[in-house]
C-alpha positions as CSV (number, residue, x, y, z in Angstrom):
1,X,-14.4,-21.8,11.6
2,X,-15.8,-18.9,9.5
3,X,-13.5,-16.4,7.9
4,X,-15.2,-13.1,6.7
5,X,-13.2,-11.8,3.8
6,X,-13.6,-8.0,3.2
7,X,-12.3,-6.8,0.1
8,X,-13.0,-3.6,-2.8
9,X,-13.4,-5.2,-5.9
10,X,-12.8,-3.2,-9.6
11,X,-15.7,-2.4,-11.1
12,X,-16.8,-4.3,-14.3
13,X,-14.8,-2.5,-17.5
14,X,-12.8,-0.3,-15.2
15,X,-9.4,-1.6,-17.0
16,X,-6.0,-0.8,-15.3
17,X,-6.0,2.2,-17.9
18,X,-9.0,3.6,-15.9
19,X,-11.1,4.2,-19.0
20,X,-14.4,3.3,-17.7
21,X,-16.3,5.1,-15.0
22,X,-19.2,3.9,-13.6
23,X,-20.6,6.9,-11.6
24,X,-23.8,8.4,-12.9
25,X,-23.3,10.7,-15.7
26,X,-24.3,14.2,-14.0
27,X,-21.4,13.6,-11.4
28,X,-18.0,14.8,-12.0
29,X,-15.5,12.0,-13.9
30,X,-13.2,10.8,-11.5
31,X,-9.6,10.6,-12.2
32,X,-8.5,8.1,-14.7
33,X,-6.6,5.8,-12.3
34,X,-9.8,5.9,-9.8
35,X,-9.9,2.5,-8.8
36,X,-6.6,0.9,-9.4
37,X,-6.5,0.6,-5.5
38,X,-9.2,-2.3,-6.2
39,X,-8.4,-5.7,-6.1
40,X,-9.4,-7.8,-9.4
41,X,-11.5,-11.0,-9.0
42,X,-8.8,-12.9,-9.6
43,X,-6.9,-11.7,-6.6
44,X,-10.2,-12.1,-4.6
45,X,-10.9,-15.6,-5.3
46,X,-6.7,-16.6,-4.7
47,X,-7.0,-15.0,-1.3
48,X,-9.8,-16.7,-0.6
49,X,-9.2,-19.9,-1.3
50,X,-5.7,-20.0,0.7
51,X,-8.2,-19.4,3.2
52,X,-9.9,-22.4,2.8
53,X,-7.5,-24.7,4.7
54,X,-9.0,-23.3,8.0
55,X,-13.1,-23.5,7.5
56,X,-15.4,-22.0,5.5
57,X,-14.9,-18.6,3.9
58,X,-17.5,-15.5,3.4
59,X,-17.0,-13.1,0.6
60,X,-17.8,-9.4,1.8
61,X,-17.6,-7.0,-0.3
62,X,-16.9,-3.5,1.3
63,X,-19.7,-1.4,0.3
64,X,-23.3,-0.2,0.8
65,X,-24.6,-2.3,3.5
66,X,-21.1,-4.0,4.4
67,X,-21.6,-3.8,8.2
68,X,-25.0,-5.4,8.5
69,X,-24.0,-7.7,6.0
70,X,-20.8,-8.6,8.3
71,X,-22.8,-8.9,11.5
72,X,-25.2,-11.4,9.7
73,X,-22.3,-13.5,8.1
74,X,-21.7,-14.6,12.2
75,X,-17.6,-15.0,11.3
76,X,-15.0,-16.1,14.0
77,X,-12.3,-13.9,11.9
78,X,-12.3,-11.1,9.1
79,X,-9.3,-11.6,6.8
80,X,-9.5,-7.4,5.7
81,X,-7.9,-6.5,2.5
82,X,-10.7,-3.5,1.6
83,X,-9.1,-0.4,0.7
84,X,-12.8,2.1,1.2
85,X,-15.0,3.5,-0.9
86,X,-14.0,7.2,-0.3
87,X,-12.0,10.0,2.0
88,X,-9.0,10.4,4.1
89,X,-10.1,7.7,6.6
90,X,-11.5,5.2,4.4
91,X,-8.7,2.1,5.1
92,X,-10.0,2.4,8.9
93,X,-13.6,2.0,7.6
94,X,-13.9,-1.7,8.0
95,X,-11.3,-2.6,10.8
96,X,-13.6,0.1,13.1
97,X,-17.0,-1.8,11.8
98,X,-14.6,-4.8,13.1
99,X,-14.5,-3.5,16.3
100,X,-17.3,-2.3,17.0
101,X,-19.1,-5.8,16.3
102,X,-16.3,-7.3,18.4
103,X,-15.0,-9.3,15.1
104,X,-11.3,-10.1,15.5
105,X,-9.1,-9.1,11.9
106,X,-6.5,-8.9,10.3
107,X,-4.2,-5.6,10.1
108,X,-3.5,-2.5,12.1
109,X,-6.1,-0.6,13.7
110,X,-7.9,2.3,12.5
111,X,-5.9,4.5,13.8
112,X,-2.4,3.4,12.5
113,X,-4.4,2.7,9.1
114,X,-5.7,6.6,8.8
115,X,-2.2,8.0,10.2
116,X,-0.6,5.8,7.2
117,X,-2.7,6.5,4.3
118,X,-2.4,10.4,5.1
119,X,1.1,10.9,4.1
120,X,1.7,14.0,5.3
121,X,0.7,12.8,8.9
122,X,3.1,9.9,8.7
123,X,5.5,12.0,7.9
124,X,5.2,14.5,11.1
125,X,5.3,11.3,13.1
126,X,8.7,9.7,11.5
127,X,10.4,12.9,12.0
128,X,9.1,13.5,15.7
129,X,10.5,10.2,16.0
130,X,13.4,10.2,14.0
131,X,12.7,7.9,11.4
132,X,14.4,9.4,8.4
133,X,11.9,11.0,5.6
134,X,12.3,14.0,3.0
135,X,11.6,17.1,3.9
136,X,8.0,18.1,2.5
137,X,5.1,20.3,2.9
138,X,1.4,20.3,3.0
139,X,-0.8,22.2,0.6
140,X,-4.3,22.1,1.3
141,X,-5.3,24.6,-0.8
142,X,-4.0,27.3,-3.6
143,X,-4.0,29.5,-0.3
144,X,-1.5,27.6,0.8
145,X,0.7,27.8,-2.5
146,X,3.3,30.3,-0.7
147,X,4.6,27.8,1.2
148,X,6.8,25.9,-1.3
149,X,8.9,28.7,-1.2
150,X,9.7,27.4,2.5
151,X,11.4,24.0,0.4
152,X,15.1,24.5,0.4
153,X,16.0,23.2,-3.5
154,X,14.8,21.6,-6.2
155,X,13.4,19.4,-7.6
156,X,10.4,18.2,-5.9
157,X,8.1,15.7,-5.9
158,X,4.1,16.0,-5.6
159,X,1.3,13.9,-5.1
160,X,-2.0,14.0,-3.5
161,X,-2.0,13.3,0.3
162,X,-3.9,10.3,0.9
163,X,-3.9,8.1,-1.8
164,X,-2.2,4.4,-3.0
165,X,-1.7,2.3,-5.9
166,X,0.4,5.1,-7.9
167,X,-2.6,7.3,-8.0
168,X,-1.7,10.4,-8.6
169,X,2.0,10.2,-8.8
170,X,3.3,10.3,-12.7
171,X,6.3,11.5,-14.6
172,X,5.0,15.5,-14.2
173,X,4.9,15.0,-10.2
174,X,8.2,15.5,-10.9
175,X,9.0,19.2,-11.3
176,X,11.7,21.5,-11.2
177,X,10.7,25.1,-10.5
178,X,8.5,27.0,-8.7
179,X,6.1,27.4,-11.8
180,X,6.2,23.3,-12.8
181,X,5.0,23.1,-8.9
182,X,2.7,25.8,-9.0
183,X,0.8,24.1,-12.2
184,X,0.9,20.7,-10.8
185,X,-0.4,21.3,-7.3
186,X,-3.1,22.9,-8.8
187,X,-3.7,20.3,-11.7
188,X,-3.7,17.6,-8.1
189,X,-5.8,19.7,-6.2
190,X,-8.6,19.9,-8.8
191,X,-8.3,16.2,-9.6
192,X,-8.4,14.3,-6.4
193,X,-10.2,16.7,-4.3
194,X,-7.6,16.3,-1.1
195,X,-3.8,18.5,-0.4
196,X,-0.8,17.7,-1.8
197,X,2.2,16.8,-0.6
198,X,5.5,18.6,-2.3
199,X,8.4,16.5,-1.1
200,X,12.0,17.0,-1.9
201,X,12.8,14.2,-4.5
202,X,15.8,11.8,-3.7
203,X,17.7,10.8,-6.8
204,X,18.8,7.6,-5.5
205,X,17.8,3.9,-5.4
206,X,14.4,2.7,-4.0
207,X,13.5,-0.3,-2.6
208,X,10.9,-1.7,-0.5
209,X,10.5,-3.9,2.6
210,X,7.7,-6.7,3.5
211,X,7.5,-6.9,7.1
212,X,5.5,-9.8,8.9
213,X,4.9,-10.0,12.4
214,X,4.2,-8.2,15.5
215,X,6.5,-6.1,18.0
216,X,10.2,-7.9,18.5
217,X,9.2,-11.1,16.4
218,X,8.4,-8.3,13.1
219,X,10.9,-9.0,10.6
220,X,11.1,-8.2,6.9
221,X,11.4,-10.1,4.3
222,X,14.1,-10.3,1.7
223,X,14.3,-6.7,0.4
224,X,13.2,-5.6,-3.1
225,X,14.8,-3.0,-5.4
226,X,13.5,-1.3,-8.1
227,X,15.2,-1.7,-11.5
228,X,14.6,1.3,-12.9
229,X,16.6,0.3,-16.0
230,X,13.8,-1.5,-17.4
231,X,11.5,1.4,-18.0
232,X,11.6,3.2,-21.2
233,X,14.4,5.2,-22.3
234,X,14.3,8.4,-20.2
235,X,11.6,7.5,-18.0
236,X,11.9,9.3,-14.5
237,X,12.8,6.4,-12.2
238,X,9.8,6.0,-10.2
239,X,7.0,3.7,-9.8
240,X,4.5,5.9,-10.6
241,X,0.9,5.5,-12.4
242,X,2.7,4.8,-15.8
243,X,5.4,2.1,-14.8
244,X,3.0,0.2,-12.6
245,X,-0.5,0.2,-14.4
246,X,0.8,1.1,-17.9
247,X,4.2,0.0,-18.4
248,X,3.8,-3.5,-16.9
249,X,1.7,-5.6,-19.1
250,X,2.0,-9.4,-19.2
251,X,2.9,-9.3,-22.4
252,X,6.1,-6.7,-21.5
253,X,9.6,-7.6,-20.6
254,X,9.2,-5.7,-17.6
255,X,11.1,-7.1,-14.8
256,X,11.0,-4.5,-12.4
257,X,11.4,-6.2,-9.3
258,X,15.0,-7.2,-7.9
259,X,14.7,-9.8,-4.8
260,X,16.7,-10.3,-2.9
261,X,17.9,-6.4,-3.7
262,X,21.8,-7.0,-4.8
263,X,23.0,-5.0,-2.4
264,X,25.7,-5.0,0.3
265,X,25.3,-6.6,3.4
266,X,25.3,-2.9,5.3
267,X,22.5,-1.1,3.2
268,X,20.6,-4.2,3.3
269,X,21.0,-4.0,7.4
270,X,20.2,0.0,7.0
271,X,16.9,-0.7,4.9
272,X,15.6,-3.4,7.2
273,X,16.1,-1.4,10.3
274,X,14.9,2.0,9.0
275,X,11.5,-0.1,7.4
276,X,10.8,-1.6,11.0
277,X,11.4,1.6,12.6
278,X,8.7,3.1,10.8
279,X,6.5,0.0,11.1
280,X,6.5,0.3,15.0
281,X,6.2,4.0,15.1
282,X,3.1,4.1,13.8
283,X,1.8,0.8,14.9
284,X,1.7,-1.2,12.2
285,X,-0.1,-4.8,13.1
286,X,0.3,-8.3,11.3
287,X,2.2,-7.2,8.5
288,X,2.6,-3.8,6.1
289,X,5.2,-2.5,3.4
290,X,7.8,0.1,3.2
291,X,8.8,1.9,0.3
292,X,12.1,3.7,0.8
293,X,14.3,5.5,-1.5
294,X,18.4,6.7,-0.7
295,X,19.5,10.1,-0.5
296,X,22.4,11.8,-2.0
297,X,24.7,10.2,0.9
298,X,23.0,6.3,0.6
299,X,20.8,6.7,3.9
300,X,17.8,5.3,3.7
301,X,14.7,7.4,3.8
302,X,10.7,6.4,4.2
303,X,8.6,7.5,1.5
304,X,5.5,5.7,2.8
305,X,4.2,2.9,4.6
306,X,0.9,0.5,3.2
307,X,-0.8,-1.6,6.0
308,X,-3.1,-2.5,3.1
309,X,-0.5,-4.4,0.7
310,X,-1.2,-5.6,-2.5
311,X,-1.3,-9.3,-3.1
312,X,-2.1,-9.8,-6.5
313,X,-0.9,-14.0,-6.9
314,X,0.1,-13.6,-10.6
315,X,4.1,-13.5,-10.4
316,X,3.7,-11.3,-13.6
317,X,1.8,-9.3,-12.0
318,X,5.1,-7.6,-10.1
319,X,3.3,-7.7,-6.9
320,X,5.8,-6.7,-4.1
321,X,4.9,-8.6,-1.0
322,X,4.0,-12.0,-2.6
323,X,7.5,-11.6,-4.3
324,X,9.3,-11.0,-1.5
325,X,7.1,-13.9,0.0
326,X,8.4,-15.9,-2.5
327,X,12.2,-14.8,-2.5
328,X,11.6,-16.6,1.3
329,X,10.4,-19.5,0.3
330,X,6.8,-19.1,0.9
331,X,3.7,-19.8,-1.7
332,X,1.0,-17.2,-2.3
333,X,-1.2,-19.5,-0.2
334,X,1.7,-19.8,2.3
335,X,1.7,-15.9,2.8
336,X,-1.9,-15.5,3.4
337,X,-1.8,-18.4,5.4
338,X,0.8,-17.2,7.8
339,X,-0.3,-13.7,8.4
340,X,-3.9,-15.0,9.4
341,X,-1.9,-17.4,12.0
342,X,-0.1,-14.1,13.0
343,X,-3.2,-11.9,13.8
344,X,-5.1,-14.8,15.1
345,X,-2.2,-15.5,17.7
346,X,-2.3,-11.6,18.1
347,X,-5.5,-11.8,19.1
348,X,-6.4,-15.0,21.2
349,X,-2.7,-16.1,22.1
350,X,-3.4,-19.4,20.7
351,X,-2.4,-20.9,17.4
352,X,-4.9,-21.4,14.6
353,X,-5.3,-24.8,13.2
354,X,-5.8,-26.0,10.0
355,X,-9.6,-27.9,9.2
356,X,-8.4,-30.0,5.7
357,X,-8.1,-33.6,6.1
358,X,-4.3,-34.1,5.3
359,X,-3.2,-30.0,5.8
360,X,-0.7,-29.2,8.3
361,X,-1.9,-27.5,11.7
């Protein structure tokens, strides 16, 4: 068998800080956190070689020429962990190449992928559906600055409409009056070139869910919370740009991550329910996370959902779904291993078998 792996990797001396760019020089900088959505080689090459136990593996890398390239490579299966090169629809980019050649994947479709990355569409769908979600609204432009006087209180929260990995979102997303959101949706709008999304900030916990699987068999896996404590001494609790790609350095005490979240039995039952509600509603395939965050009351709300997760296999790395993975008794090879079975079965109905002398079918 012949596994197509499709993947975004970090450009060389683009640190996690973002200090390099490597656009030409007469086009505008792009933000400082441009490409922490990219996977590092390292990631590449541990996804990959899980992937080994079922046949030979192709490394695609999602850019100029990617769908010629995957229609040469002749694959029976594309594992996709590409995150696009650039706009709102990008994450559908290579699942809709996929289909188009008639190549069988992994993940959601493009449409659940486009609907998911633009937050502020997710969001109109959860509450149509009544999956639970702070109220927000959508600025697309400074036209459109009169209509955070339609948010009830403050303080909100803002951050540009279709991005992941943090981007965007940082201590002054955080603001408190109509000025602070005034100055920041403008500072967001001239940095990342999309609307912004000013949602009514929940003061209490987060967590998020790892869910595997397809329609009743989807489950989540043991719950994470965020331990805020562990950020620096009056740090908002968030994971924004600065606790995830700042903060967290291998050489910090920085353990962010709770799993299994010490919580009671009923929020634990609340979270898992709420995350799989939102998984279904918008059609979530194979596996995706949920990052949810309680209300004043304790009810769990949906900040966002990634069909894309990150899977960085360093455990010091904080990485939520291999953790959670983990807390379940899985390897990192286990985890990419199982979700491949998962969409192959999707797909063909039958069970994919392993190709190592010795491996377990």
């Amino acid at each position: 068998m012949r596994i197509g792996l499709a993947f975004n990797q970090r450009p060389d001396g683009v640190a996690d800080d973002g200090d390099a760019d490597p656009r030409p020089s007469h086009e505008p900088p792009r933000p400082v956190d441009a490409f922490v959505e990219w996977d590092e080689p390292e990631t590449i090459a541990a996804v990959g070689d899980a992937l080994r136990v079922f046949g030979e593996v192709v490394f695609l890398e999602a850019v100029n020429g990617f769908p010629q390239r995957l229609r040469d490579a002749e694959v029976d299966f594309l594992f996709n962990m590409a995150e696009g090169t650039s706009g709102a629809s990008r994450e559908s980019h290579v699942p809709a190449i996929a289909e188009f050649l008639g190549i069988p994947y992994l993940g959601s479709d493009p449409l659940t992928l486009a609907l998911a990355l633009h937050k502020g569409r997710a969001k109109e769908i959860f509450a149509q559906r009544g999956v639970p979600t702070p109220p927000s609204v959508l600025i697309e432009s400074e036209a459109d600055l009169p209509a955070l006087d339609q948010v009830a209180s403050y303080p909100l929260f803002l951050k540009p409409v279709w991005e992941g990995s943090s981007k965007g979102i940082a201590e002054a997303s955080h603001v408190t009056t109509p000025d602070e959101a005034r100055e920041r949706v403008r500072h967001l709008l001239a940095t990342y070139e999309q609307p912004v999304l000013a949602e009514t900030y929940l003061a209490g916990e987060e967590f998020t869910a790892a869910i595997l699987g397809n329609g009743a068999d989807a489950d989540a896996l043991p719950i994470i919370r965020f331990r805020f404590g562990v950020l620096p001494d009056g740090a908002l609790p968030i994971m924004g740009y600065e606790a995830k790609w700042l903060w967290d350095q291998p050489d910090a005490d920085f353990e962010v991550l709770e799993c299994p979240a010490q919580v009671s039995a009923g929020l634990t039952a609340s979270l898992r329910e709420t995350a799989l509600a939102a998984y279904h509603v918008l059609g979530c395939r194979d596996w995706a996370r949920v990052d949810l965050r309680l209300d004043a009351a304790g009810i769990p709300h949906v900040l966002e959902v990634n069909p894309l997760p990150g899977l960085m296999p360093d455990p010091v790395a904080h990485s939520c779904f291999p953790c959670a993975a983990t807390a379940a008794g899985m390897t990192y090879d286990e985890l990419i291993q199982t979700v491949t079975r998962i969409a192959w079965r999707r797909q063909t109905g039958k069970e994919l078998k392993t190709t190592l002398a010795g491996a377990v079918s």
